[in-house]
C-alpha positions as CSV (number, residue, x, y, z in Angstrom):
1,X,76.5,103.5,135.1
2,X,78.5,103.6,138.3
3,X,82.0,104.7,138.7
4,X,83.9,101.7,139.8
5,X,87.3,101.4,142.1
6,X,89.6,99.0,141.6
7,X,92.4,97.8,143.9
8,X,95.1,100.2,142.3
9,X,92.8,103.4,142.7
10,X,93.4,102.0,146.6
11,X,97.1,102.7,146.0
12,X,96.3,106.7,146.4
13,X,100.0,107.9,147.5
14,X,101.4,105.5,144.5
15,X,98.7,107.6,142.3
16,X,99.7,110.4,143.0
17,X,103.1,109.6,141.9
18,X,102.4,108.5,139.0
19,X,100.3,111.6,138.2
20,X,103.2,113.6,139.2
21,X,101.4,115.3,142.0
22,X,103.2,113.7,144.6
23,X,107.2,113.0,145.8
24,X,108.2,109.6,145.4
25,X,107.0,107.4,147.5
26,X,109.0,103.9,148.2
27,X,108.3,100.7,146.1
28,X,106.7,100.8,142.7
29,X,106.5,104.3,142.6
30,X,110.1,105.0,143.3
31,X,111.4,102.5,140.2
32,X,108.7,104.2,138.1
33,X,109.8,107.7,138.8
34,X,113.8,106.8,138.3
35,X,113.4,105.2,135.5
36,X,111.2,107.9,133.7
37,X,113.5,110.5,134.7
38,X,116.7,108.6,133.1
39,X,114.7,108.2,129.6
40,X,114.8,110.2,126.5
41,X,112.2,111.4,124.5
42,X,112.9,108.6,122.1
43,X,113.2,106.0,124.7
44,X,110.2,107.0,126.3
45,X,108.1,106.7,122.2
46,X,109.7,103.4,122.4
47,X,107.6,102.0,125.4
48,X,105.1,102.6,123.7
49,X,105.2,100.2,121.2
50,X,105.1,96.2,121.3
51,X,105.4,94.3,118.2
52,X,107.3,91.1,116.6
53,X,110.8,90.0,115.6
54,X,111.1,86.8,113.8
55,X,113.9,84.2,114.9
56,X,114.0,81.5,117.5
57,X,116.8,84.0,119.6
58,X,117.0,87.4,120.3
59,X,120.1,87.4,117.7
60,X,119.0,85.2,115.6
61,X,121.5,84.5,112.5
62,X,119.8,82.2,110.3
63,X,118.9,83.6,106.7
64,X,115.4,83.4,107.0
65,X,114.7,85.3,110.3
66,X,117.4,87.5,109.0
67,X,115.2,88.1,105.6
68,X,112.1,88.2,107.3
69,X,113.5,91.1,109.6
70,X,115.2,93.1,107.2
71,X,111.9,92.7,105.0
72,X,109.4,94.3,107.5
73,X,111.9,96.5,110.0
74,X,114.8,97.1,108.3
75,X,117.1,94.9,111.0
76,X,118.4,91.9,111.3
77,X,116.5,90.5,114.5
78,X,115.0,91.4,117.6
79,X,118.4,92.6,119.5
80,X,118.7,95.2,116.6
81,X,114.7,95.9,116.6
82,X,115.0,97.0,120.3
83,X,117.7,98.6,120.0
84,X,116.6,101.0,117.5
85,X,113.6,101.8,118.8
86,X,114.2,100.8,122.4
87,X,110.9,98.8,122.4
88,X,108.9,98.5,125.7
89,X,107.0,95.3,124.1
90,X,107.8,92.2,122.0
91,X,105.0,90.0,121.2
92,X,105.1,86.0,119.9
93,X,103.7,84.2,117.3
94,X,104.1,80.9,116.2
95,X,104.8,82.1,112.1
96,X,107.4,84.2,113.3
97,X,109.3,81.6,114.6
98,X,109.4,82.3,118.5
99,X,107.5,79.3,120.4
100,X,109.3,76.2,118.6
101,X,109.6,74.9,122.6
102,X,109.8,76.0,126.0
103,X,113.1,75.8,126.5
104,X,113.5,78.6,123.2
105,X,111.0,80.4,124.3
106,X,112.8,80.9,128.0
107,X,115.9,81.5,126.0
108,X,114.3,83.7,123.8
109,X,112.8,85.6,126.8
110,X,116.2,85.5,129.0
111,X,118.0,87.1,125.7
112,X,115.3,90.3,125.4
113,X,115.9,90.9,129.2
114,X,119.1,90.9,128.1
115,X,119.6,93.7,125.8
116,X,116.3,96.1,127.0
117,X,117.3,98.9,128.9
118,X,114.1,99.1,130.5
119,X,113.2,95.4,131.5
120,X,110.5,94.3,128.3
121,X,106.7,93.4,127.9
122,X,106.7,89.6,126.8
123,X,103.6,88.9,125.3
124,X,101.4,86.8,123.7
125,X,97.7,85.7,122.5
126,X,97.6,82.2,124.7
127,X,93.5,82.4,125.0
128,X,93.5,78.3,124.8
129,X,91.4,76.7,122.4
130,X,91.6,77.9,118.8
131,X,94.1,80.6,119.4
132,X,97.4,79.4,121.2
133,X,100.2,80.3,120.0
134,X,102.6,77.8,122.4
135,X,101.8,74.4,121.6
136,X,102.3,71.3,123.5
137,X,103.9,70.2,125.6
138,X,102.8,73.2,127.5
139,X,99.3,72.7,128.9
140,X,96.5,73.5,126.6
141,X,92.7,74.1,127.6
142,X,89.7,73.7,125.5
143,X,89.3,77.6,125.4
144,X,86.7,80.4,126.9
145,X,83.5,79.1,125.3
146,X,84.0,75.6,126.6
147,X,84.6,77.0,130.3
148,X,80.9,78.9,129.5
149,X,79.6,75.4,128.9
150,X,81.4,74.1,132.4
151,X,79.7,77.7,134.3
152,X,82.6,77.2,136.8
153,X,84.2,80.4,138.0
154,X,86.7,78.2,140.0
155,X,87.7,75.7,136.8
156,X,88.0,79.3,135.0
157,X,90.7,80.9,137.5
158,X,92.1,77.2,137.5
159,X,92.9,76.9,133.7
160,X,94.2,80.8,134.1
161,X,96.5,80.0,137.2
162,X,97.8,77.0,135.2
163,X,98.3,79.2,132.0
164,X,99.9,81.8,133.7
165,X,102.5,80.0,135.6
166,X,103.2,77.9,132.6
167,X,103.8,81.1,130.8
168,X,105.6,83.1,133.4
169,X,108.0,80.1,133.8
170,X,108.9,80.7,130.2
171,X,109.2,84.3,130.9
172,X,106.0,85.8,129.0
173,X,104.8,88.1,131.4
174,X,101.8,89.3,129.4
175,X,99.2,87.3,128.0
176,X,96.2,89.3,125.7
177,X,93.5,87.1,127.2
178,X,91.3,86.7,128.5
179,X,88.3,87.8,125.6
180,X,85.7,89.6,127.6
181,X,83.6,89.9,124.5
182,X,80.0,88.9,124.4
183,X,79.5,86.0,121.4
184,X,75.4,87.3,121.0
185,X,75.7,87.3,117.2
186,X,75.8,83.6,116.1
187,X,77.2,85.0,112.9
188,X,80.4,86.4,114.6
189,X,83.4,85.2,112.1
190,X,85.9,86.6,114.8
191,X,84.9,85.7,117.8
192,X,82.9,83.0,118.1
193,X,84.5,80.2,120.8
194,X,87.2,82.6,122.0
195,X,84.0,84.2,124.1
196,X,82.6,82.6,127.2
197,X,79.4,83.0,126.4
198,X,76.3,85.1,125.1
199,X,74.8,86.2,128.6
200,X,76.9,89.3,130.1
201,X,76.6,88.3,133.3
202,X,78.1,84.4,132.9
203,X,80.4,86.1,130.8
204,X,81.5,88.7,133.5
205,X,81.9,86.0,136.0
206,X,84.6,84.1,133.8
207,X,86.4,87.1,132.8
208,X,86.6,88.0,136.4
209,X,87.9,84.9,137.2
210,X,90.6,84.3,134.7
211,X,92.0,87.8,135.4
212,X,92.6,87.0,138.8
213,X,93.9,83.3,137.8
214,X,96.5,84.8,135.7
215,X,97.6,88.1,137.7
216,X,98.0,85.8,140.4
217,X,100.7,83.6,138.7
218,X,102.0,86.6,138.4
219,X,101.2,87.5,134.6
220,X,99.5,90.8,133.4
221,X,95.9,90.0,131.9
222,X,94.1,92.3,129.4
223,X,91.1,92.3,128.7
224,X,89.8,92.3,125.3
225,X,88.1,93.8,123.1
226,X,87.3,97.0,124.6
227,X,83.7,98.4,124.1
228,X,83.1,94.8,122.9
229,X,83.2,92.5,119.6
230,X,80.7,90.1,120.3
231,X,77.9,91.3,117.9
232,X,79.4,91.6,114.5
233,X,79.4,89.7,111.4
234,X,82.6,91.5,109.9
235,X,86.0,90.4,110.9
236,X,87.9,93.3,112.0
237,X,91.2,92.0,110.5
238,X,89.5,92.6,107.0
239,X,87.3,95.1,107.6
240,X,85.7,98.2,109.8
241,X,82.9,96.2,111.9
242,X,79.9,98.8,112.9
243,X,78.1,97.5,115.9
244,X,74.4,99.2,116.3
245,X,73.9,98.7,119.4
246,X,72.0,101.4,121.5
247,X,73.7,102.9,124.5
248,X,71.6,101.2,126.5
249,X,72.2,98.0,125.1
250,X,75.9,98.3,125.1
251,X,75.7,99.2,129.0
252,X,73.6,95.7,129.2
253,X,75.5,93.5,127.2
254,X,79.3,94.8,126.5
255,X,79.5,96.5,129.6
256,X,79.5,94.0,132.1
257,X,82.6,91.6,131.3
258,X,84.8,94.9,131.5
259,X,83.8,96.3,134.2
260,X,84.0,93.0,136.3
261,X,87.8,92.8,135.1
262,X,88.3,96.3,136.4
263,X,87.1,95.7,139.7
264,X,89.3,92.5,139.8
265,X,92.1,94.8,138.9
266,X,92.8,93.8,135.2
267,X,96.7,95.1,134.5
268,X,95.6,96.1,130.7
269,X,92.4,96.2,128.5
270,X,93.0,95.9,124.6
271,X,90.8,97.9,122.1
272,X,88.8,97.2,119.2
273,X,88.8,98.3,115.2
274,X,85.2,98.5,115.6
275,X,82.7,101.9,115.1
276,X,79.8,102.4,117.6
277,X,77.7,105.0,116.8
278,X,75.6,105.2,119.9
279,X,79.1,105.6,121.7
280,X,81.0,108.2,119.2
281,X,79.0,109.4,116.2
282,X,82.2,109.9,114.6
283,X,82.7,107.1,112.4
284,X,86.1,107.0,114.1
285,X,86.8,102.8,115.1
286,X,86.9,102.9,119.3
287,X,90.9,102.3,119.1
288,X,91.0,106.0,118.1
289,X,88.1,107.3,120.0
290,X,88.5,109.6,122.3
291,X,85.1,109.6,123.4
292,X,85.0,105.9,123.9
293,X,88.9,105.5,125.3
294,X,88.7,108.6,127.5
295,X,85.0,109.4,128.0
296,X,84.1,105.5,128.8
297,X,86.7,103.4,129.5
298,X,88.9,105.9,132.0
299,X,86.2,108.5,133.2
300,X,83.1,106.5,133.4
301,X,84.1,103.5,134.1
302,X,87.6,104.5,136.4
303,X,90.0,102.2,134.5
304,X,93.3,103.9,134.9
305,X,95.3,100.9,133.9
306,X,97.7,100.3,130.4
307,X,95.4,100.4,127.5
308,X,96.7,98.8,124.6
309,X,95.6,98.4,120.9
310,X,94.6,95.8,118.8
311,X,97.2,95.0,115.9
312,X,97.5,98.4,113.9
313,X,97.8,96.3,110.8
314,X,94.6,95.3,110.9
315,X,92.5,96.7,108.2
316,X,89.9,97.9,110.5
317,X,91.9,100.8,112.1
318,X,93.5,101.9,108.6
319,X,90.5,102.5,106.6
320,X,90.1,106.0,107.5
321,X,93.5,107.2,108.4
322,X,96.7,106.6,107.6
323,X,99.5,104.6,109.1
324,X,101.2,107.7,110.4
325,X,98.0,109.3,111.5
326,X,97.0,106.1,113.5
327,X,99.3,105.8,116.0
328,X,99.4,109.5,117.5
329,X,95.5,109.3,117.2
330,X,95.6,106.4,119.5
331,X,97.7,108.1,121.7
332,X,95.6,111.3,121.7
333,X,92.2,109.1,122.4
334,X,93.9,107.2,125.3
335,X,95.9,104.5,124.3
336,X,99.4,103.9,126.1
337,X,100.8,100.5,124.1
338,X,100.7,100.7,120.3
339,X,100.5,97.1,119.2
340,X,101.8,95.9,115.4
341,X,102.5,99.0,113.4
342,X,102.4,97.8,110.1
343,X,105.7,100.1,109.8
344,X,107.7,100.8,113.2
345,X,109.6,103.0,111.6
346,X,106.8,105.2,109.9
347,X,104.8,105.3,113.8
348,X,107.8,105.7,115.7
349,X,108.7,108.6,113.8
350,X,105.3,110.1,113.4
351,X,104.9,109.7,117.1
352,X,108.1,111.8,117.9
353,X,106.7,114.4,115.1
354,X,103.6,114.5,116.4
355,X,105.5,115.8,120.4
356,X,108.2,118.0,118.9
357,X,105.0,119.6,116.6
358,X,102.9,120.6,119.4
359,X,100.3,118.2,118.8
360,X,101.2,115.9,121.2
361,X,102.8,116.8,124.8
362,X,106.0,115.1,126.8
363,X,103.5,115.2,129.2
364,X,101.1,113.3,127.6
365,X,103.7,110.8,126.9
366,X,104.8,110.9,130.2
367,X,101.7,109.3,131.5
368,X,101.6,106.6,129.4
369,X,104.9,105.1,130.2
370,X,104.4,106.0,133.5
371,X,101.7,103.2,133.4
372,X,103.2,101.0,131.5
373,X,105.9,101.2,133.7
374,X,104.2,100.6,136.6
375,X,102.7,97.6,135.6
376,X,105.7,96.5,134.4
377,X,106.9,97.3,138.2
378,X,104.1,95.7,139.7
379,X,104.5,92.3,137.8
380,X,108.5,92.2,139.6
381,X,109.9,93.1,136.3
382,X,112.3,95.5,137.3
383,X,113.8,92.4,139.6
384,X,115.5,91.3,137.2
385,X,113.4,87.9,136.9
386,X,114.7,85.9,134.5
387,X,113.4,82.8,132.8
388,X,115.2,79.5,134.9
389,X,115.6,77.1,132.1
390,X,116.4,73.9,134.3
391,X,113.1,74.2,136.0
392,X,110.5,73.8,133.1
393,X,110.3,70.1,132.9
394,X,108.8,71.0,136.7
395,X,106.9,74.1,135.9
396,X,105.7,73.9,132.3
397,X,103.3,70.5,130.9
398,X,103.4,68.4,134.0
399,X,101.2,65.4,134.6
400,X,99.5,67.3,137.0
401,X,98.8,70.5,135.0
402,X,97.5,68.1,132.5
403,X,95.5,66.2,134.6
404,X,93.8,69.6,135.7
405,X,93.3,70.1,132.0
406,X,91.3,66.9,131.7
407,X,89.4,67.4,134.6
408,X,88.4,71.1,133.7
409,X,87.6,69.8,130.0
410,X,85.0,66.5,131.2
411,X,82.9,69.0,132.5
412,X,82.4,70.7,128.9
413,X,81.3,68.7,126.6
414,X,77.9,69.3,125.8
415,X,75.5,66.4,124.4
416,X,73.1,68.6,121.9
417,X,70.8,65.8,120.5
418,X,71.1,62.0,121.4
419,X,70.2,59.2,119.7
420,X,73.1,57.0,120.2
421,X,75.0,57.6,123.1
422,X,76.3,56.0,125.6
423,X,77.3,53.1,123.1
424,X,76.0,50.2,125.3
425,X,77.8,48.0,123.1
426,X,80.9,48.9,121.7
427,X,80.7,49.0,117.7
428,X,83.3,46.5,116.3
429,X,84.6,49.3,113.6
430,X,84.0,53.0,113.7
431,X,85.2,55.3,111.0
432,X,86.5,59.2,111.9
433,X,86.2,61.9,109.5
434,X,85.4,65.5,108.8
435,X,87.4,68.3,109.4
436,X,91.0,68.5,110.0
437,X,94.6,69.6,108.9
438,X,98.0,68.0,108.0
439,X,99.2,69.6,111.3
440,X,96.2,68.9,112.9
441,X,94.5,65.7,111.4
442,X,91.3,65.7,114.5
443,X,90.1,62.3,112.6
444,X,92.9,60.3,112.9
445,X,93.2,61.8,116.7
446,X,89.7,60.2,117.1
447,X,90.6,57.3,115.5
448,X,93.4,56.8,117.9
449,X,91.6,57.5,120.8
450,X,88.7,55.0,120.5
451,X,91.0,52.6,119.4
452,X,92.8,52.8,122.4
453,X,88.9,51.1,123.6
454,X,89.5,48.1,121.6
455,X,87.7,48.8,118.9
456,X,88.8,49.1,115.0
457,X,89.3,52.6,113.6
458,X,89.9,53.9,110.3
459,X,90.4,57.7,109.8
460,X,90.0,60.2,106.6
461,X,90.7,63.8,106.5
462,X,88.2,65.8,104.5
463,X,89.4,69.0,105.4
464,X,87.4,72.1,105.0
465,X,85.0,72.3,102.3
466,X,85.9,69.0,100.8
467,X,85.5,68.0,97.1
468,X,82.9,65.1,95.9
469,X,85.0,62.8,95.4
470,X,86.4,63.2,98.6
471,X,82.7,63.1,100.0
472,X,82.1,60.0,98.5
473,X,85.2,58.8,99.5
474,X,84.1,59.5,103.4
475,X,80.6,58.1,102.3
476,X,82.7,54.5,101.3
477,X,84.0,54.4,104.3
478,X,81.0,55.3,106.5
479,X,79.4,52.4,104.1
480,X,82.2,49.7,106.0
481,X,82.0,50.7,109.4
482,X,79.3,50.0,112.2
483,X,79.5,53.5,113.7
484,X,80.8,56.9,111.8
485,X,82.2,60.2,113.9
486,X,82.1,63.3,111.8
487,X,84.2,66.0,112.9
488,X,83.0,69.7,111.7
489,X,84.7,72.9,112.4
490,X,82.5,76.0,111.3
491,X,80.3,74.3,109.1
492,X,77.8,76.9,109.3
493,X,80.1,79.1,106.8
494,X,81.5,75.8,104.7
495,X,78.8,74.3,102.5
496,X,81.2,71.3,101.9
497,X,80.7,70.2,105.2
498,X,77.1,70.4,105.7
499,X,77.1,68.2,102.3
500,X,79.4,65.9,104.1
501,X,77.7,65.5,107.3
502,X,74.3,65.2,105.0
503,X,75.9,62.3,102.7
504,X,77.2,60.8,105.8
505,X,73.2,60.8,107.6
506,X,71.8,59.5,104.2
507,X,73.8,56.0,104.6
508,X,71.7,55.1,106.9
509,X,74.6,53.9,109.2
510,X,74.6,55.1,112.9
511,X,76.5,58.3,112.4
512,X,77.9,60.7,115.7
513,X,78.4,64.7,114.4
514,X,80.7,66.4,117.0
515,X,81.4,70.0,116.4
516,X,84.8,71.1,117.0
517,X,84.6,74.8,117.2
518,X,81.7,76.7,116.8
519,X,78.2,75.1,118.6
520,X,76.3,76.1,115.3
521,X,77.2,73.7,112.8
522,X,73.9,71.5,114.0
523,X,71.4,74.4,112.4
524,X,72.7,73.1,108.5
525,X,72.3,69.3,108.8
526,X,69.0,69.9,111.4
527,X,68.6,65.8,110.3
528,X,72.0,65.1,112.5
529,X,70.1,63.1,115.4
530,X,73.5,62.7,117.7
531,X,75.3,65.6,118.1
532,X,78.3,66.7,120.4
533,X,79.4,70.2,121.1
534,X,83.4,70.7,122.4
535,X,83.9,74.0,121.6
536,X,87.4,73.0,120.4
537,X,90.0,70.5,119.1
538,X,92.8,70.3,121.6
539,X,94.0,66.7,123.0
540,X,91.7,67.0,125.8
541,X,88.7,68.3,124.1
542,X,89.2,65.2,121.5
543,X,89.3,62.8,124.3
544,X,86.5,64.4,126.3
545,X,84.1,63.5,123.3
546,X,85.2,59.8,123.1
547,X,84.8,59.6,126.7
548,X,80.9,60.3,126.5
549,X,80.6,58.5,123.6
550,X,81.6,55.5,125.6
551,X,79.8,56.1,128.5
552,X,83.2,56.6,130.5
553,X,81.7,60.3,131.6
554,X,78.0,61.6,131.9
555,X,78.1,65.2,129.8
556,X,77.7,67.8,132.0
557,X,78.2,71.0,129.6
558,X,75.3,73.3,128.9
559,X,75.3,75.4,125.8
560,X,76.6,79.0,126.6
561,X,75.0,80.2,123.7
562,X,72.0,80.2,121.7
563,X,71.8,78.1,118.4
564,X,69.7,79.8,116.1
565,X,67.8,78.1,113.3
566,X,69.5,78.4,110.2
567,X,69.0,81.8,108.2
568,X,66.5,82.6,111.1
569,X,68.7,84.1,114.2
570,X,65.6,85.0,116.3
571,X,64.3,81.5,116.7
572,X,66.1,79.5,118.4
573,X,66.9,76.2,117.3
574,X,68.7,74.8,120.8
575,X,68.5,77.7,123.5
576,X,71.3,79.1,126.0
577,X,71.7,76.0,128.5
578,X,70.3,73.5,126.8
579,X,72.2,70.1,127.3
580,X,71.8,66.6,127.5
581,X,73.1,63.9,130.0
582,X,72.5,60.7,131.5
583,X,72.7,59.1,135.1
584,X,76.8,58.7,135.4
């Protein structure tokens, strides 16, 4: 495998400065050096770490957030939470009460400026598709395995640039996307849609492309999830994944998304809970591999940007070791951010233990926050760049971002069988049902949006696995209706649905299955003779499919990944780019 360069290996008299084997230099390097030489031990521990405070402001007051806080960090909200621990990171989540809007979430952003000593990491997981965690009205894409069906590098950096200025204007200034893992194993629960694709080299081309999209509105990218998730059927979160794959086969198929990111200059890559054997016979998951953190990622492949952890509460990187073990393992494999301690006051601590023991070095802290510094440098951080409330309605969800969104999105949605379609003839009554939630009911969202085509449309939520009575219910209403839409969101692990989408076919009735997630639901109802693949469930994804189904667009998408037959994953059911269409 070849060593690879990157632009901030280019940077060789910043390097050296932030190696310590140089005087300061001026720019980044002289705000890096000054501000490491004003910290203390403690302060320095703190930039280590990124993790959540709940509340809608950095003070927040209200009994809940106050609860919640006190209940997992022993403060009363974020103010306190950096103050204590003089946090280099604070990351948001929807359940913890930080992206209501995006007017909070600038004032939540302008108020953590506010009190950090050390201008903060703002971060989120805003893939797109099934995991955003800022809603509308900021601009939402159909997510990376719908871009693998588009194979457009440009549409890719496009929906990044987008992202990342929408983001930015609300000051998050790091986003943990884009996932450079390779989807190979159709049985991924983790993964799945939030990859690209199953080819390494498609894959790599995306990643590349998003990573310069978002740096260059001026947000730090990472990578994730370093040596790769994409061929596993255990979900990390609940368990310690093992992936087999031979060295060779890792350099073939994990290998290339990563390194592409590197070369584009990727500000952080994120680890995975996951053991590879042929890569560290340890048993030790790569997030605490030295061999794989060290070994790999910085001396093989030349990364010598922030590495950052997946969430330490996840179950796959505390099976082995314990909470206050896992932290200053990290740090000894590699790692410079320590994401989501499940306690920060257990990892803090154990992380200052471990430097005033002997097992850990100043130094070695040193050179973490010296990166993490400099990226916060290099991302205008130290500025003092602040969130401008007034300008969102211009910055954040305009028609023009969402007009992009469309655009990017038409060129998606992939047409898997065809039976039906385009409906020559509008159908006087159509009936939408299948999947859905109460905060996200898809049906009723397709029932809106061919009704806005004249035609009469009647929605029923069935959820995930539905009951049968609510099957037959769907089966009534199928029964009344000239055409059906079934929505299905990972069917292939959900009998209910497949016995939905089955009672559905056996009407008789003309009946359009449209999966909104994975591409695999097709393999348990192989009978389905029209059948849609949008990767996702977003607004635009939702009116993407009613706009082939009415002939308004010719689909254009081309699976980015294998369907295997069901219970059979080497034959392949529909192979990588298959896809139908018609003249437009």
């Amino acid at each position: 495998m070849r060593k690879i360069f990157n632009r901030r290996q280019v940077l060789v008299a910043v390097a050296a400065v932030l190696l310590g084997s140089a005087p300061a230099v001026a720019g980044t390097g002289d705000v890096v050096v000054d501000a490491l030489r004003r910290m203390s031990l403690e302060e320095k521990v703190g930039q280590l770490f990124v993790t959540y405070a709940y509340g809608a402001t950095v003070d927040a007051s209200d009994p809940a957030s106050v609860a919640a806080n006190r209940r997992q960090h022993g403060v009363d909200n974020a103010q306190q939470l950096i103050a204590r621990y003089h946090l280099g990171g604070i990351i948001y989540f929807a359940w913890s009460g930080n992206t209501a809007n995006p007017a909070q979430v600038a004032e939540l952003s302008n108020g953590i400026q506010r009190v950090s000593a050390v201008p903060a990491l703002i971060s989120t997981d805003q893939e797109h598709g099934v995991v955003s965690r800022i809603g509308a009205p900021a601009t939402l894409f159909p997510g990376n395995m719908a871009l693998g069906a588009a194979r457009d590098p440009g549409s890719a950096a496009t929906a990044a640039r987008i992202a990342g200025r929408e983001l930015r204007a609300m000051g998050v200034n790091q986003d943990f996307a884009p996932v450079a893992d390779v989807n190979v194993n159709a049985l991924n629960p983790v993964i799945g849609v939030r990859s690209f694709a199953e080819d390494p080299e498609l894959t790599a081309r995306l990643v590349e492309a998003q990573v310069r999209g978002y740096e260059g509105s001026g947000v730090s990218a990472t990578a994730k999830h370093f040596p790769g998730h994409g061929d596993t059927a255990v979900d990390s979160h609940t368990g310690l994944p093992v992936i087999g794959h031979s060295r060779e086969e890792w350099e073939r198929l994990d290998a290339p998304p990563f390194q592409r990111a590197i070369e584009a200059g990727v500000d952080s890559i994120m680890t995975a809970h996951i053991v590879v054997p042929a890569l560290d016979p340890s048993g030790d998951p790569a997030t605490l591999s030295r061999p794989i953190i060290t070994g790999i990622l910085r001396d093989r492949l030349g990364y010598d940007g922030v590495v950052i952890t997946d969430s330490l509460g996840m179950a796959g990187v505390r099976q082995k070791y314990g909470d206050d073990r896992v932290p200053v393992l990290a740090l000894k494999a590699g790692v410079d951010q320590l994401l989501m301690p499940p306690n920060i006051d257990l990892a803090h601590n154990a992380v200052l233990k471990a430097v005033r023991d002997g097992e850990l070095t100043e130094r070695r802290i040193d050179q973490s926050v010296r990166r993490i510094l400099r990226m916060k440098a290099e991302r205008g951080l130290f500025g003092g760049q602040f969130a401008d409330p007034a300008r969102l309605p211009e910055l954040v969800g305009t028609a023009q971002h969402k007009q992009a969104a469309q655009e990017i999105t038409d060129r998606t949605t992939t047409l898997v069988r065809n039976a039906l379609l385009p409906l020559r003839t509008p159908p006087a009554s159509v009936f939408a049902t299948g999947w859905g939630t109460t905060a996200d009911p898809v049906p009723h969202r397709l029932a809106a949006a061919v009704g806005r085509r004249s035609t009469t449309a009647n929605a029923l939520v069935t959820g995930a696995n539905p009951t049968q009575a609510t099957i037959e219910q769907a089966v009534a209403g199928a029964r009344a209706a000239e055409l059906t839409i079934v929505a299905t969101n990972k069917a292939w692990t959900d009998v209910g649905q497949q016995d939905l989408v089955r009672a559905l076919l056996a009407t008789g009735k003309p009946v359009v299955v449209i999966a909104v997630r994975d591409p695999y639901d097709i393999a348990y109802f192989p009978q389905a003779q029209t059948y849609l693949a949008t990767y996702s469930h977003t607004e635009v994804s939702v009116e993407s499919a009613v706009r082939v189904l009415y002939g308004e667009n010719a689909p254009v998408g081309k699976l980015p990944v294998t369907i295997p037959v069901a219970g059979d994953p080497s034959t392949a059911l529909h192979p990588f780019g298959h896809g139908l269409t018609w003249e437009g």
